[in-house]
N, C-alpha and C positions, 0 to 999 in steps of 0.2 A: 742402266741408262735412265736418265731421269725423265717424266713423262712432262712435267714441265718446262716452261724455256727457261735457260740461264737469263737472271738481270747482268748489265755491266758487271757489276763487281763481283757479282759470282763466278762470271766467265773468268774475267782477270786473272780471281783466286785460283781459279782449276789449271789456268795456262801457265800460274808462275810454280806449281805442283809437278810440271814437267819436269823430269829430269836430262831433256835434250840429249837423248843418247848419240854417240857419233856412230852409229848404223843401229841407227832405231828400228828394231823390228815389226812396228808399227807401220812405218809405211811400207816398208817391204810386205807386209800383207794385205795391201789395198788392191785386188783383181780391175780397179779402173783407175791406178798409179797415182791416188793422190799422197805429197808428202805430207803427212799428218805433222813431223815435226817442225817442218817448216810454217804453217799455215797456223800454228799454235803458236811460235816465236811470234808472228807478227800479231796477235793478239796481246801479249803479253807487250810487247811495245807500243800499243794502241793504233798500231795500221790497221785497222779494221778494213778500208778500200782495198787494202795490198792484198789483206788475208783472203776476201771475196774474189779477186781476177784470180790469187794462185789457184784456190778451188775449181775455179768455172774453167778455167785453162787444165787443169788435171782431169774435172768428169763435170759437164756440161749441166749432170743432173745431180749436180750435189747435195741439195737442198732437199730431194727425192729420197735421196740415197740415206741423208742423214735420220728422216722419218721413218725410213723400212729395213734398213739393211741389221743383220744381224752383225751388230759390233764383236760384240761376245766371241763370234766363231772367226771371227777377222783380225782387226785392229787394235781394238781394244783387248782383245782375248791374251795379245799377244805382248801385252803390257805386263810384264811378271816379275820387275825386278823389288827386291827384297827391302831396298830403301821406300819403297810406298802402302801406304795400308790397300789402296784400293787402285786399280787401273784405272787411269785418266780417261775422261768420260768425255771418248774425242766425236763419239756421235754429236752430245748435247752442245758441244763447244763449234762444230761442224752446223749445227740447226742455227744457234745463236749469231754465228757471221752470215750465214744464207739468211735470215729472218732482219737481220740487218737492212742487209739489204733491199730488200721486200718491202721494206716500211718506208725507208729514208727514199726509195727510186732508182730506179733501175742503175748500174754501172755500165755506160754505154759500149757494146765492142767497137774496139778498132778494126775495122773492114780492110781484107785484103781484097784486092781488085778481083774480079773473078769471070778470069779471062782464059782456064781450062775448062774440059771436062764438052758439054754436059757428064755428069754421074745422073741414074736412076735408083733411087732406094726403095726395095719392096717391104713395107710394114714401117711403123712409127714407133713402132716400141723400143726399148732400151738401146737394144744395138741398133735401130735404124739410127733414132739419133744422136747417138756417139758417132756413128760414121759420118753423117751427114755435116754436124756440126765440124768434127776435126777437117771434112775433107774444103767445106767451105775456109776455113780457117787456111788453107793450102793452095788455095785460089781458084776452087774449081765453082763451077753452077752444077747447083745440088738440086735435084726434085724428087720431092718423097712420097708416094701412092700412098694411102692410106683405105683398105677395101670399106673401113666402116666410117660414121662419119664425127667421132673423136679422135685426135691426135692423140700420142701418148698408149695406145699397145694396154699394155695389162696397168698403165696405171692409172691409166683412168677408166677403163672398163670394168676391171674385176678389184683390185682390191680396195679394201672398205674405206672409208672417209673418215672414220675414226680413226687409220692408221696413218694415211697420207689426206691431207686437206686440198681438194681439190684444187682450188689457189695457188698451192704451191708448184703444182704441175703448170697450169696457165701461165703462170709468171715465167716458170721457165723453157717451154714453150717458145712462149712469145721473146725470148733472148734469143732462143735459136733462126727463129722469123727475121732479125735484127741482121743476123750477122749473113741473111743471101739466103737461106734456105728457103725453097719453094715447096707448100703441101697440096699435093690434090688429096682430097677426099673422098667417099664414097666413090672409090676406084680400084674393082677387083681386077689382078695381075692374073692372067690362065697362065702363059707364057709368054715370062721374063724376056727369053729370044726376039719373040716380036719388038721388044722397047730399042734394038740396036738397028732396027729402019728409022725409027722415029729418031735419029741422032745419037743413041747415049754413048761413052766411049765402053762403059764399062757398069755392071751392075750389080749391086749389092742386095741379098736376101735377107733380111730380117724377121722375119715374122712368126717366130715363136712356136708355144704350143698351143692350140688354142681348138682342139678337141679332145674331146673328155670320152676315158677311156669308160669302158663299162667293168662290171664289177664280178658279170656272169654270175647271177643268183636269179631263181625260179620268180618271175612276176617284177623284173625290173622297169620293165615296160609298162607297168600299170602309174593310173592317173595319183597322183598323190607321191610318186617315186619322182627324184629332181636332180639332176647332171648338176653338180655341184657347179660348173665355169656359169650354165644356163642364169642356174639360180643367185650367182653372185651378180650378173651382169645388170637381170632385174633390179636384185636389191639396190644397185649401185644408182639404176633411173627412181629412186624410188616405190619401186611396185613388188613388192614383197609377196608372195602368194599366203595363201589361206593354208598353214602348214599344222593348227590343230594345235594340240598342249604340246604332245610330247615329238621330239624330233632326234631319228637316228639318225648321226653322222660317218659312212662307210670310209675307213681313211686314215692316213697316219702323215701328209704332209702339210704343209703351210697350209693349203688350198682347203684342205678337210679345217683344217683349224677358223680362219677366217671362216668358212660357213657353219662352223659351229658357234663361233662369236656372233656373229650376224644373227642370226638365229635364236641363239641364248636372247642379245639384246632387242629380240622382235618380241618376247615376252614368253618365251617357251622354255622348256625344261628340256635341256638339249644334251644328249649324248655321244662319244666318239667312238666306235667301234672299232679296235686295232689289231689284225693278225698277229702280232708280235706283243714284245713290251715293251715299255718304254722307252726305256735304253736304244731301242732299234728303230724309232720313229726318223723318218726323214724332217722332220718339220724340226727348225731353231729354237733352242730351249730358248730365247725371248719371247718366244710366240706360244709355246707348251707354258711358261711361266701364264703371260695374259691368258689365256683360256682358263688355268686353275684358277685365276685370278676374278675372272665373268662367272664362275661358277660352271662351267662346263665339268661334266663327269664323264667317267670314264670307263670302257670294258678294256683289256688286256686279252688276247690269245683268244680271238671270237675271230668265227667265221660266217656270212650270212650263206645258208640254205634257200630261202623260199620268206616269201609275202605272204604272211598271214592275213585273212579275213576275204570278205563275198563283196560287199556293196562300196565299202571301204578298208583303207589298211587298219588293220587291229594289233599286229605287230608285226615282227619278224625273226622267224624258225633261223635259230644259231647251233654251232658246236664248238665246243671248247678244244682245242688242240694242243700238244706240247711238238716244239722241233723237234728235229733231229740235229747230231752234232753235224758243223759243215765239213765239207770234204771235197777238197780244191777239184773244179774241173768238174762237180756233180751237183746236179738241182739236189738242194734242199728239203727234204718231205716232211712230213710229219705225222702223226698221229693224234685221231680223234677221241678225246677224254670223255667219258661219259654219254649217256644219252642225248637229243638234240633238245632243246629249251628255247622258249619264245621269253622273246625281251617287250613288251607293248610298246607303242606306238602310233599316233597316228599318222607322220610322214616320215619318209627319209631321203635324205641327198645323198648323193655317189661318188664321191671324192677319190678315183681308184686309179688316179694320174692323168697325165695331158698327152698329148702326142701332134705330131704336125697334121696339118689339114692335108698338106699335100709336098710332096717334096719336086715339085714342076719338072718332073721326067730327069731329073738328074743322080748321078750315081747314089745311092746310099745304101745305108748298112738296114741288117732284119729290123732294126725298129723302127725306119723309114726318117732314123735322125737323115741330112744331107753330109754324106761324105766329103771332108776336104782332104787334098792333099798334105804329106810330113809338113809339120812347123810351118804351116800355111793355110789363109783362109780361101785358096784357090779350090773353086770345084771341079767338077770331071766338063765343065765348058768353059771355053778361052775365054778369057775377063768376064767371068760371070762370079761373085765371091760370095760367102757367107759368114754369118756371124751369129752367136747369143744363143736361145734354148733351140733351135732349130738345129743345131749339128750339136750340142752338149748333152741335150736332155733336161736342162732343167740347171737354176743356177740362181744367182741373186743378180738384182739390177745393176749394184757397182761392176760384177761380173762383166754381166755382158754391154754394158759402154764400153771397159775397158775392150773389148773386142772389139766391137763396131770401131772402137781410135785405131786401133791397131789392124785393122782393115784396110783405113783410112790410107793408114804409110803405107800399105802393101802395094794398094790399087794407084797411088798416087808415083813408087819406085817404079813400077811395072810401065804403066803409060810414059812415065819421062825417057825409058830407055824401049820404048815399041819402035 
């Protein structure tokens, strides 16, 4: 994927590189339904206006989406036919009509009247507003709690600004503000159930992961140790802590990645420490690519023991491990290789995954994702629904818009026939 934008004619050229497949499996890989072949045709015929509504109408955060998402394991990935040297690069052609847009001025929405509902949405992030926007787009009144006081969930809190540009969040955003969507802010939800006194018909959960798990090693809790979600949210206000030369990164997904970038480019010598290898990192070889790329280095089959030093950290006591084969239906163990070995250091972040904050007294499963019911985002309470990393576990933004959309028609069949 290319880091810069397409000009006109480059786009052009990429769009007339299609080979329009008649069941392009391009878009059939798009988790928030945009048709890539479609949205490409009208590029190459120079509807650029057509090519923007079909996006915004498929995934509300297109332009988000086109910044962050891993093409590679998606859309693009799935671009493998024999007549092209290389997969159409439906991200960059995807940024270039969203950035279009953005420049020349808004493409105003047509407003349905919005004379259902109220709907309540808990959280603003990906799937709050894919739901929010499809279900306004349906004719209902949408208001979306938001507990902190930016719109926009993980993307504009936690990831870096050199991945997505703040602006492009705002812009899009403020399309969803356009089309009826109401934000309260700095409005924490305890219990969702209280919002169906205050009128709502029905209520939507979105709100992610957004507790950072611990990593359980001896001296986690010491000054100079940093919650990887903590220390992205700073960096993201600008306030980066006093992290020293060297910086261990505990972690093997996006999350560890971006605060190893983060980090590398605060001026430090920044390392990733991964219980496995490579091959078995959760984080997107586009993101594993930029890291080697920032100079981020790497341990493979480490495990942290203990916090080295007294007054400050001086490193941190590891072991080197190899698996065991899997064996369906059995945790996985392993075995410790060698003596225990300190790596120096003077801080480290915790990147050892997310998990919800709370799952508001509603059924869920041991890892406290929210239970829905089969091929439904219904929960264990009447019109109370969910969406996005909160019942997945984790997942990319086109992901979970396409869920919040698809929420959207559920909550919206369900009330037409109460």
């Amino acid at each position: 994927m290319r880091k810069d934008l397409f000009t006109e004619i480059q786009a052009k050229f990429e769009a007339n590189r299609c080979l329009m497949c008649a069941d392009a499996p391009c878009s059939c890989n798009c988790p928030a339904g945009v048709d890539a072949r479609a949205f490409i045709r009208k590029i190459r015929f120079d509807n650029l206006d057509g090519a923007v509504r079909l996006l915004k109408n498929c995934n509300v955060l297109s332009a988000s989406c086109a910044y962050i998402c891993p093409t590679g394991s998606s859309c693009a990935g799935k671009c493998t036919s024999a007549q092209l040297s290389t997969p159409i690069d439906i991200a960059g052609l995807q940024k270039f009509v969203m950035e279009y847009e953005r420049k020349r001025g808004m493409i105003v929405p047509i407003l349905v009247p919005a004379d259902k509902g109220p709907i309540a949405i808990v959280g603003s992030g990906p799937a709050g507003l894919g739901c929010a926007a499809k279900l306004a787009s349906l004719g209902y009144k949408v208001k979306v709690f938001e507990k902190d006081g930016r719109i926009g969930g993980l993307l504009t809190s936690t990831i870096p600004s050199f991945r997505l540009p703040k602006e492009v969040v705002e812009f899009e955003i403020e399309f969803i503000k356009k089309l009826g969507v109401e934000f309260v802010t700095d409005k924490k939800i305890d219990d969702p159930r209280l919002l169906f006194k205050q009128g709502f018909k029905a209520i939507f959960i979105g709100t992610g992961l957004v507790k950072s798990r611990v990593a359980e090693f001896i001296g986690e809790d010491r000054p100079g140790v940093f919650q990887a979600l903590d220390f992205l949210r700073s960096a993201k206000l600008g306030k980066i802590p006093d992290m020293g030369r060297r910086v261990l990164v505990i972690g093997g997904g996006d999350t560890a990645i971006d605060s190893a970038r983060v980090a590398k480019r605060a001026g430090t010598e920044c390392f990733i420490l991964y219980r496995r290898m490579q091959n078995e990192m959760p984080a997107y070889e586009e993101e594993l690519d930029a890291a080697w790329h920032d100079g981020v280095e790497f341990y493979f089959r480490v495990i942290p023991r203990s916090v080295v030093g007294k007054d400050r950290i001086e490193g941190l006591k590891c072991v080197r491990v190899k698996w065991h084969e899997k064996i369906a239906g059995m945790k996985q163990g392993y075995d410790v290789e060698g003596p225990e070995f300190t790596i120096s250091c003077d801080s480290v972040i915790v990147a050892a995954g997310q998990e919800p904050e709370t799952n508001f007294g509603l059924r869920s499963g041991s890892s406290g994702l929210i239970a829905l019911e089969k091929d439904s985002f219904k929960t264990s309470e009447k019109f109370i629904y969910a969406g996005g990393d909160i019942t997945c576990g984790g997942g990319t933004a086109a992901r979970a818009v396409g869920m919040g959309k698809l929420a959207a028609i559920e909550i919206d069949s369900d009330l037409s026939s109460a």
